[in-house]
N, CA, C and O atoms as a CHARMM CRD file, in Angstrom:
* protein
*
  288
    1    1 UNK  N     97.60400 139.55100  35.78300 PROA 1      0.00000
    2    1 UNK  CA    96.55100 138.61100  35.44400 PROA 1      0.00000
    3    1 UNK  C     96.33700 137.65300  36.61600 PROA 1      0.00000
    4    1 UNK  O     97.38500 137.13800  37.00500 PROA 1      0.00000
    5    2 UNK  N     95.21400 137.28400  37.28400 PROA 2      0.00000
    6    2 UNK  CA    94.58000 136.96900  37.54300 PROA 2      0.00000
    7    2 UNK  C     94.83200 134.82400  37.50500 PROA 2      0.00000
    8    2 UNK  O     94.37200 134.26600  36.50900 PROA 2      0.00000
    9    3 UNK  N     95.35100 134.15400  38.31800 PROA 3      0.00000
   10    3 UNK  CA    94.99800 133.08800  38.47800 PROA 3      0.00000
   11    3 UNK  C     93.60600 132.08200  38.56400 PROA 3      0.00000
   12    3 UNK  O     92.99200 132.24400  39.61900 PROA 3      0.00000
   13    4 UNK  N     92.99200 131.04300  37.60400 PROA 4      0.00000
   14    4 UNK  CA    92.05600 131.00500  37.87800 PROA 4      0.00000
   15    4 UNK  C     91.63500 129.94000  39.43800 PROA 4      0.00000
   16    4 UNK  O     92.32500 129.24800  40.18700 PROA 4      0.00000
   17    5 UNK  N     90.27700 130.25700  39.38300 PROA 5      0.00000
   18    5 UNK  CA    89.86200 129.37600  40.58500 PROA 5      0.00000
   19    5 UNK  C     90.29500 127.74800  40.65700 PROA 5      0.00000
   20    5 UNK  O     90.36200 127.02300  39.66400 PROA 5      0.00000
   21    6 UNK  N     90.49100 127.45300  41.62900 PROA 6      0.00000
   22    6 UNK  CA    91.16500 125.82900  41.46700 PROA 6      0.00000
   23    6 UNK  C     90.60900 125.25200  40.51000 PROA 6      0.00000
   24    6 UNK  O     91.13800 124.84200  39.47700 PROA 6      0.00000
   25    7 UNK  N     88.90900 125.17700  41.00200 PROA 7      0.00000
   26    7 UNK  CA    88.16900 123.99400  40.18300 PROA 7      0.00000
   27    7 UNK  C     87.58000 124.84200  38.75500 PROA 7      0.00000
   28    7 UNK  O     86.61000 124.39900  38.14000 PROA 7      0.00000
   29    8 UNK  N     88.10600 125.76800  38.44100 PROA 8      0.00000
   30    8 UNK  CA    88.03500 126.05700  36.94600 PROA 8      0.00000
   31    8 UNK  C     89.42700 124.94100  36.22800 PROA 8      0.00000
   32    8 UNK  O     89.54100 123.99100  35.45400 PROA 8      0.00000
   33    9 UNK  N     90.16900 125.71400  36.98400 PROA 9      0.00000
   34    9 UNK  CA    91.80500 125.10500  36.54100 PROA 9      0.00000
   35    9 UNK  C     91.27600 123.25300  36.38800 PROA 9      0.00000
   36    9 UNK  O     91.88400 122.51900  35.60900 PROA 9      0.00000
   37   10 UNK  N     90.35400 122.84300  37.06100 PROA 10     0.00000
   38   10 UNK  CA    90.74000 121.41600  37.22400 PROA 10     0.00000
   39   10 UNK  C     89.94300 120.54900  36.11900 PROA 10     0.00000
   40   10 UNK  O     89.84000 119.33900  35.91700 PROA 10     0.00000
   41   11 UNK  N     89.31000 121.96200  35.35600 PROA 11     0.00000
   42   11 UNK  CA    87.85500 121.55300  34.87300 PROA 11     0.00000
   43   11 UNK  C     86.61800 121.05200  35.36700 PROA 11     0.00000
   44   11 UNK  O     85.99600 120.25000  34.67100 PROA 11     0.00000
   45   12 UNK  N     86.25000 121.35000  36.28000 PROA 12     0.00000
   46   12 UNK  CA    85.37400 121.17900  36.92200 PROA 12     0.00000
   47   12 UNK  C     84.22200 121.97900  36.33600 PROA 12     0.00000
   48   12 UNK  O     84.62000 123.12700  36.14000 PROA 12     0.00000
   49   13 UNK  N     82.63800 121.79000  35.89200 PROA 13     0.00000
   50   13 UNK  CA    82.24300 122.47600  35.45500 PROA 13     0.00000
   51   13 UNK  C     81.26000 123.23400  36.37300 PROA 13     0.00000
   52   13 UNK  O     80.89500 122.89800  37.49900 PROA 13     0.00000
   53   14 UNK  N     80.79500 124.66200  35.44100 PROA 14     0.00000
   54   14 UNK  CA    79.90700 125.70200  36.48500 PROA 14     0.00000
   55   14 UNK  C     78.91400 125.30100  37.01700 PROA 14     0.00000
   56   14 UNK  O     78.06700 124.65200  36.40300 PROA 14     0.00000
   57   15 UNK  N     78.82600 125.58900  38.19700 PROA 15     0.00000
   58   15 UNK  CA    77.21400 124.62900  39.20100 PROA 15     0.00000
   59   15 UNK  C     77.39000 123.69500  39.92000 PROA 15     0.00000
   60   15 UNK  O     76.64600 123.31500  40.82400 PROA 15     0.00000
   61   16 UNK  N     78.91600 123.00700  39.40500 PROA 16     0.00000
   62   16 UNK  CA    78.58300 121.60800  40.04700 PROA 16     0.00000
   63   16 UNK  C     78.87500 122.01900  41.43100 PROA 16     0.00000
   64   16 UNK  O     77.92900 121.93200  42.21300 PROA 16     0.00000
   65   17 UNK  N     80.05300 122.47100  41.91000 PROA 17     0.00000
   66   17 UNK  CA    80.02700 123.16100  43.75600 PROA 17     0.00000
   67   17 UNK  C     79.62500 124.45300  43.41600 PROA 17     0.00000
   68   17 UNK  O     79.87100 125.16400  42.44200 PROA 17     0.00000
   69   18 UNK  N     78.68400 124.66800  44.83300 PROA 18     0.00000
   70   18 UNK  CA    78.43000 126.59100  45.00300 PROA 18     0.00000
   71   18 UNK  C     78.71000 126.55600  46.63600 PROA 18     0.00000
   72   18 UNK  O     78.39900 125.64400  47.40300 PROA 18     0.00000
   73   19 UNK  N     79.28700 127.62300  46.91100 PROA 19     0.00000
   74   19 UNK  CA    79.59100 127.72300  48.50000 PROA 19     0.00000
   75   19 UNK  C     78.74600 129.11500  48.65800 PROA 19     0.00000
   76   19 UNK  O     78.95800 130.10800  47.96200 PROA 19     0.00000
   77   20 UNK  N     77.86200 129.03800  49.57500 PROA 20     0.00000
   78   20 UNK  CA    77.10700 130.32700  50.35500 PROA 20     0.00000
   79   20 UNK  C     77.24200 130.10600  51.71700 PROA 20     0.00000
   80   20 UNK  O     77.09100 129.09300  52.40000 PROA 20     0.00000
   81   21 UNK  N     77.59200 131.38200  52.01000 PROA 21     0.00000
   82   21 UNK  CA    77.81500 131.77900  53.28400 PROA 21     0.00000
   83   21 UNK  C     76.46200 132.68700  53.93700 PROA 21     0.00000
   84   21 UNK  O     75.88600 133.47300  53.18500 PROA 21     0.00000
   85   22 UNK  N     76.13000 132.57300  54.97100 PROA 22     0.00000
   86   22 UNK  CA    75.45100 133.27100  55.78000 PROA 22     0.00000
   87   22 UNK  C     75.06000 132.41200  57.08300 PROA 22     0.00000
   88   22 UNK  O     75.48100 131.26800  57.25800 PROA 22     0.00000
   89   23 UNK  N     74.38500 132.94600  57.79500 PROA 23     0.00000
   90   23 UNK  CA    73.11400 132.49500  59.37700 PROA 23     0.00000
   91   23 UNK  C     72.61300 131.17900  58.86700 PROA 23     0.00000
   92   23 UNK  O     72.63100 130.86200  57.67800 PROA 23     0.00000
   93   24 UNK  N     72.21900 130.52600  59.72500 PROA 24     0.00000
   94   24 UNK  CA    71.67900 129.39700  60.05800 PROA 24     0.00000
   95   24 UNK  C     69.92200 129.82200  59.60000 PROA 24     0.00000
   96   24 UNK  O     69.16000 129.07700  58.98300 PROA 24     0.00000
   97   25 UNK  N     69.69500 130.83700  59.97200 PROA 25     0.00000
   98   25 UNK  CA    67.59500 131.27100  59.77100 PROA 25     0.00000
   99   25 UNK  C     67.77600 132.08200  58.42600 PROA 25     0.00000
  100   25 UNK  O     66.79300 131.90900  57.70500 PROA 25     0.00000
  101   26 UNK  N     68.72100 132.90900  57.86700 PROA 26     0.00000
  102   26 UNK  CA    68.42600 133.45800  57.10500 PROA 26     0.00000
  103   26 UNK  C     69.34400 132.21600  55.28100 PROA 26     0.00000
  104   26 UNK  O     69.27000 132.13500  54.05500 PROA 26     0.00000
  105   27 UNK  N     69.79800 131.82200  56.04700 PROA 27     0.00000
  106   27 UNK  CA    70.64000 130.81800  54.39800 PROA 27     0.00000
  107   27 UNK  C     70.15200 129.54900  54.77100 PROA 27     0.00000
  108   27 UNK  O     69.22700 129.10300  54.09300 PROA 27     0.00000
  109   28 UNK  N     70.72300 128.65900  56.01300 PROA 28     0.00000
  110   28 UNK  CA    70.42800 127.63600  55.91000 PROA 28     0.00000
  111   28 UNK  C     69.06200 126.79600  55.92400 PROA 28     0.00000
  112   28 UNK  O     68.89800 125.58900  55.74600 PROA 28     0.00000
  113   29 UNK  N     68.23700 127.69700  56.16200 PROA 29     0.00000
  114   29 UNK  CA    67.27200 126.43500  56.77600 PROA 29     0.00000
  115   29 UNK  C     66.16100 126.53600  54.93400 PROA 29     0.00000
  116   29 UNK  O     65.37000 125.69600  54.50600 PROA 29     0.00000
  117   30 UNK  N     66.60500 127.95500  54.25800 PROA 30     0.00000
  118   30 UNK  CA    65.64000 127.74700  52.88100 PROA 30     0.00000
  119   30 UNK  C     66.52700 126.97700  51.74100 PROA 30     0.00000
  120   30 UNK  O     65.95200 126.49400  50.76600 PROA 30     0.00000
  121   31 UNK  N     67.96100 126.87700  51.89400 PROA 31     0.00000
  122   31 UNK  CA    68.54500 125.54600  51.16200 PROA 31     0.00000
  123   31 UNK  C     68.56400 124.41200  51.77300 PROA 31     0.00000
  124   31 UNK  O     68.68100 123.27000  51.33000 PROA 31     0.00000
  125   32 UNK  N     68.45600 124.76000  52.69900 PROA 32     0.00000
  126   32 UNK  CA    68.37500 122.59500  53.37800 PROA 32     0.00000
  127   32 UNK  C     66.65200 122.47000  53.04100 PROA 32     0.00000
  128   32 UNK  O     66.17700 121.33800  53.13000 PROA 32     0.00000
  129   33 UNK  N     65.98500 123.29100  52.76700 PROA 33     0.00000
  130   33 UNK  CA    64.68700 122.57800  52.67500 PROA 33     0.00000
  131   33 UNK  C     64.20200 123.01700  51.11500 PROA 33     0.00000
  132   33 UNK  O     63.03600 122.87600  50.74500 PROA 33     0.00000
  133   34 UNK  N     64.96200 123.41000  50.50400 PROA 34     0.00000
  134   34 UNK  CA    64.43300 123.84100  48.77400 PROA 34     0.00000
  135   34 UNK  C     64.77900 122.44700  47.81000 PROA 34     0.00000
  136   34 UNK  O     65.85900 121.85600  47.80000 PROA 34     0.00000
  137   35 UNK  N     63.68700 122.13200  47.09100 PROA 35     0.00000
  138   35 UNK  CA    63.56700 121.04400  46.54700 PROA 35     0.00000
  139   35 UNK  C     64.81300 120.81500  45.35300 PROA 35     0.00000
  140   35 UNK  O     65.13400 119.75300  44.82000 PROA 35     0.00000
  141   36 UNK  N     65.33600 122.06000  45.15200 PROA 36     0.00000
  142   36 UNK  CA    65.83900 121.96800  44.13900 PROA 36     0.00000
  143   36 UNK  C     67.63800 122.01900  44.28100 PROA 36     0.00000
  144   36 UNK  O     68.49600 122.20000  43.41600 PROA 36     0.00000
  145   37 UNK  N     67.74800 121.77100  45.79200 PROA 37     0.00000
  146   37 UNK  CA    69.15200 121.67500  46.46700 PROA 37     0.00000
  147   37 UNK  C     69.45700 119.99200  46.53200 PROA 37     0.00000
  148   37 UNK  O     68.79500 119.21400  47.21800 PROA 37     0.00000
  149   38 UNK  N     70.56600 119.62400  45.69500 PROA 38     0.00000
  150   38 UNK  CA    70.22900 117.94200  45.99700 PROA 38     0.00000
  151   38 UNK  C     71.38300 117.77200  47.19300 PROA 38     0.00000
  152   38 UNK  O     71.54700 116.64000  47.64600 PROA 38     0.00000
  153   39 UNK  N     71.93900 118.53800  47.55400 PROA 39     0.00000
  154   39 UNK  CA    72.94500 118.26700  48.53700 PROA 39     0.00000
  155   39 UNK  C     73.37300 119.20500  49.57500 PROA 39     0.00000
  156   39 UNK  O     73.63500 120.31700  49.11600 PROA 39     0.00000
  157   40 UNK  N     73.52900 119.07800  50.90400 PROA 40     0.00000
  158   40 UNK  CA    73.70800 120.04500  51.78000 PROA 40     0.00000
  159   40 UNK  C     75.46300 118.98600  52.76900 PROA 40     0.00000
  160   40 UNK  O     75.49500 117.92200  53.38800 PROA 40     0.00000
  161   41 UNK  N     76.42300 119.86600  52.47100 PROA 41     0.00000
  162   41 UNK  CA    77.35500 119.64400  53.43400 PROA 41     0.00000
  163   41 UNK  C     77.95700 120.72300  54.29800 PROA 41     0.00000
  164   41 UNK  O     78.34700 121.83500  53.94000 PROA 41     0.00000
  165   42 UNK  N     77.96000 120.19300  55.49300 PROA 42     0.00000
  166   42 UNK  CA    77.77000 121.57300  56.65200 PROA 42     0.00000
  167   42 UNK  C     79.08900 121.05100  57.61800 PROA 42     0.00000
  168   42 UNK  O     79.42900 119.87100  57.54200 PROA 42     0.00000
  169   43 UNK  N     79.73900 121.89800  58.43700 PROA 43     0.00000
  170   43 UNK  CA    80.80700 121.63900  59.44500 PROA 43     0.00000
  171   43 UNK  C     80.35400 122.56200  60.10400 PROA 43     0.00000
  172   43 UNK  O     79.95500 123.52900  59.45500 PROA 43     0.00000
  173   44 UNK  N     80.24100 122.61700  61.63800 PROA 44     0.00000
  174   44 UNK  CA    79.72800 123.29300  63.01800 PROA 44     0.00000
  175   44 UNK  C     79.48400 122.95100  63.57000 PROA 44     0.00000
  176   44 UNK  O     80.01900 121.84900  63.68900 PROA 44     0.00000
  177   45 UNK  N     78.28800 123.32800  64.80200 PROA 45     0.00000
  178   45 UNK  CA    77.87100 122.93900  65.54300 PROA 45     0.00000
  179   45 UNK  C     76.69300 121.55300  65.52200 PROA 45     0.00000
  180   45 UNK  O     75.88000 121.25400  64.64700 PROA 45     0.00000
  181   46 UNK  N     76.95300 120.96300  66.69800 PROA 46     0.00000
  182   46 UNK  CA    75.39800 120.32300  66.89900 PROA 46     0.00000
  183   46 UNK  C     74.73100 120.27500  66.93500 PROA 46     0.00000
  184   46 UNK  O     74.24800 119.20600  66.56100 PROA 46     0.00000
  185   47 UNK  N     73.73800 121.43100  67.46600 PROA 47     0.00000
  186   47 UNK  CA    73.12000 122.11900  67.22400 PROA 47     0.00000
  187   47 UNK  C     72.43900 122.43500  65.88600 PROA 47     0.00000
  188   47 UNK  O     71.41000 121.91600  65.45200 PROA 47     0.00000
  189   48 UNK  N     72.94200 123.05900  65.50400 PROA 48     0.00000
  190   48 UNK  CA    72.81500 123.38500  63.78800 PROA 48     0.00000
  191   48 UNK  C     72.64200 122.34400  62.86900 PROA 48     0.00000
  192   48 UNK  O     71.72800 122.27000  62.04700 PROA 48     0.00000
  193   49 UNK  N     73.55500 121.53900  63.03800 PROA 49     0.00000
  194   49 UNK  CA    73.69200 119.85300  62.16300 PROA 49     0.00000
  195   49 UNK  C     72.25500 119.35000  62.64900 PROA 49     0.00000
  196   49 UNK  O     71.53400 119.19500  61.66400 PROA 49     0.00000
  197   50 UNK  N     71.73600 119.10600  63.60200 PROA 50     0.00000
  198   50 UNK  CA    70.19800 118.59000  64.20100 PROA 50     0.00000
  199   50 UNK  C     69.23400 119.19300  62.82300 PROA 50     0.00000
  200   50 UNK  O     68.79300 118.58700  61.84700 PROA 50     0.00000
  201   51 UNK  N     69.11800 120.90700  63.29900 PROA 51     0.00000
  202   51 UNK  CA    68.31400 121.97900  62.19000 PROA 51     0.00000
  203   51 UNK  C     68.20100 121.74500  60.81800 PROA 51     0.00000
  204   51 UNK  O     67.17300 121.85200  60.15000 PROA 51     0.00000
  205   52 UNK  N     69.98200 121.22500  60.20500 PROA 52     0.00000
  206   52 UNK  CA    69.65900 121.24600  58.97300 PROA 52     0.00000
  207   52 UNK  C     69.33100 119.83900  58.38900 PROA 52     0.00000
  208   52 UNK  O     68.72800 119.87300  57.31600 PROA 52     0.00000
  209   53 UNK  N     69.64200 118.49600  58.94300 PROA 53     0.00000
  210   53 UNK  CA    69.20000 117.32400  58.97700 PROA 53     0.00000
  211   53 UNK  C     67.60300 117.30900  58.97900 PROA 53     0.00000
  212   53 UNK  O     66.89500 116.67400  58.19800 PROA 53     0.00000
  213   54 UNK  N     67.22100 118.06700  59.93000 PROA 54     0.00000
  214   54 UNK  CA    65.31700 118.34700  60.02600 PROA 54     0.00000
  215   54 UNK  C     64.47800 119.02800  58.85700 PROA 54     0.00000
  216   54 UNK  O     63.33500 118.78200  58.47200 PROA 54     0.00000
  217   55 UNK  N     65.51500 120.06600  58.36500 PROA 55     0.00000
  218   55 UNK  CA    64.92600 120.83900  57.60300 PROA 55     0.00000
  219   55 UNK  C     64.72800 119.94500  56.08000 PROA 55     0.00000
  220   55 UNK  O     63.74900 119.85700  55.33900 PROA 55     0.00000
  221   56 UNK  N     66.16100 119.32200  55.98600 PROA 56     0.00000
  222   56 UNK  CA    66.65100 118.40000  54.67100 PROA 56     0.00000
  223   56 UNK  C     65.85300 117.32200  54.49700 PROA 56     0.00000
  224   56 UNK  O     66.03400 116.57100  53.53900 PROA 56     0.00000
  225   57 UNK  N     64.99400 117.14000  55.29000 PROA 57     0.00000
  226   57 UNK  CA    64.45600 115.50500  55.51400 PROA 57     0.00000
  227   57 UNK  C     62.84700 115.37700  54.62300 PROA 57     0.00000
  228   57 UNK  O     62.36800 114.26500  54.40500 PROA 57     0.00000
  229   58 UNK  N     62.43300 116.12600  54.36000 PROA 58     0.00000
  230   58 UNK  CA    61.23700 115.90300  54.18700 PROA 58     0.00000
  231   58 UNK  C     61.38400 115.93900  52.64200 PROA 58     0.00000
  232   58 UNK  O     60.41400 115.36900  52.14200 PROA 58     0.00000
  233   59 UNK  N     62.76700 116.68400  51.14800 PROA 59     0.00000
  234   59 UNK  CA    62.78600 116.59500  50.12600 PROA 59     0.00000
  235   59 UNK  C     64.05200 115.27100  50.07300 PROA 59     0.00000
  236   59 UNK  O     64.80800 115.06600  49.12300 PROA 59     0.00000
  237   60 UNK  N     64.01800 114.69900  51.03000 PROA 60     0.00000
  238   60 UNK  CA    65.08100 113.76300  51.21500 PROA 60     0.00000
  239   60 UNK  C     66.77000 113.65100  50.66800 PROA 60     0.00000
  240   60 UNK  O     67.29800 112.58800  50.34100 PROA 60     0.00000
  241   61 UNK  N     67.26800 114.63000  50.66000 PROA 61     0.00000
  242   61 UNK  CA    68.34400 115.24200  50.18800 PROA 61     0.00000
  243   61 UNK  C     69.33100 114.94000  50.81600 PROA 61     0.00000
  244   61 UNK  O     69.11400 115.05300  52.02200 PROA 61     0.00000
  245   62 UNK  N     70.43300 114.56900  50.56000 PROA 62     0.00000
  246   62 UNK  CA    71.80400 113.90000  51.06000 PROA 62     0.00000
  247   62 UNK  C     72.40800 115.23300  52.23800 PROA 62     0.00000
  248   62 UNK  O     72.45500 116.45500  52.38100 PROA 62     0.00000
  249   63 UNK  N     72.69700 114.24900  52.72300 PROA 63     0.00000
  250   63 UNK  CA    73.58100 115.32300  54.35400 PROA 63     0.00000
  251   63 UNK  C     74.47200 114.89500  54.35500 PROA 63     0.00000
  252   63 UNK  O     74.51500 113.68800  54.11900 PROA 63     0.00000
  253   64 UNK  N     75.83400 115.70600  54.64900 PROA 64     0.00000
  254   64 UNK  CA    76.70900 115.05900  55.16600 PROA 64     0.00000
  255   64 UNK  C     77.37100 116.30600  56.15100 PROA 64     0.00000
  256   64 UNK  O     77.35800 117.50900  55.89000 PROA 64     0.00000
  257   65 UNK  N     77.78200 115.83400  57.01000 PROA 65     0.00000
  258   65 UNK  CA    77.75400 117.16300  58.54100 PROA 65     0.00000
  259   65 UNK  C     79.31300 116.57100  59.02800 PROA 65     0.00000
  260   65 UNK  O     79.61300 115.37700  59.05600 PROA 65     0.00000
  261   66 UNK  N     80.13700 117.61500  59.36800 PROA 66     0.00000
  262   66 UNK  CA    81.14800 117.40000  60.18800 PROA 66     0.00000
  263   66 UNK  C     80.56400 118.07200  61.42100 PROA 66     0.00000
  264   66 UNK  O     79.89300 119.03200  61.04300 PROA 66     0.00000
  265   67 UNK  N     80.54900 117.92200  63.07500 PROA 67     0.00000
  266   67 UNK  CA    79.66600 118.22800  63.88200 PROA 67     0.00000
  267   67 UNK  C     80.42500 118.58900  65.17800 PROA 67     0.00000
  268   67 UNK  O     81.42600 117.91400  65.41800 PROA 67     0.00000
  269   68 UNK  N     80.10800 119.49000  65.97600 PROA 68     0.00000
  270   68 UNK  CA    80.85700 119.32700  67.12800 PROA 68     0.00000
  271   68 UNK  C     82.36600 119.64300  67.62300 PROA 68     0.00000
  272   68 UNK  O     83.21200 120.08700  66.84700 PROA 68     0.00000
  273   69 UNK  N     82.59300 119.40300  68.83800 PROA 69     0.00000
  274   69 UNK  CA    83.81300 119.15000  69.33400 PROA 69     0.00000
  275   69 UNK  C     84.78800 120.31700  68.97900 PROA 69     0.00000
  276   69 UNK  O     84.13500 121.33700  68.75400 PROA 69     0.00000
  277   70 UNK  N     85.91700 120.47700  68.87400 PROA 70     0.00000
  278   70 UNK  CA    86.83300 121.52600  69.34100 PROA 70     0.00000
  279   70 UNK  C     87.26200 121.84300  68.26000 PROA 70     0.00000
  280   70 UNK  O     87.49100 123.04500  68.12000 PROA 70     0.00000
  281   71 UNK  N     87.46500 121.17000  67.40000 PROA 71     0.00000
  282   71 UNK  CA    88.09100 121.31300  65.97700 PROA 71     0.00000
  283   71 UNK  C     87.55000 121.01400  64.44600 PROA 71     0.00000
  284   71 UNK  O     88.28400 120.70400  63.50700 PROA 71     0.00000
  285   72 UNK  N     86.15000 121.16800  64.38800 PROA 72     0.00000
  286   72 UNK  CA    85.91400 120.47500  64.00700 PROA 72     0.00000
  287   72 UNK  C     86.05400 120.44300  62.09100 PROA 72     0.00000
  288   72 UNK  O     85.71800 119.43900  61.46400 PROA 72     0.00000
């Protein structure tokens, strides 16, 4: 049997975190700009953090970016 996921275990309920993975053109830039995303938190590049800050800005949606540097 099967251990459950942390934040089942913690009660955390369904929806409240979703993690998707993919590209920067093909995932990020239609959830940083879909009205119906109220939150975008990203760790990478600078680059990228610029893109999705730009994209996020116009449904005014909370950012929060770890950015840069070696470790980041």
């Amino acid at each position: 049997m099967r251990a459950p996921p942390p934040l089942d275990a913690a009660g955390v309920p369904a929806g409240v975190f979703n993690l998707v993975q993919g590209d920067g053109p093909g995932v990020g830039v239609p959830l940083a700009g879909h009205a119906d995303v109220d939150m975008i938190s990203f760790t990478g590049s600078t680059r990228a953090g610029i893109d999705i800050a730009r994209n996020a800005a116009p449904t005014v949606k909370r950012v929060t970016q770890e950015l840069g540097g070696k470790s980041p």
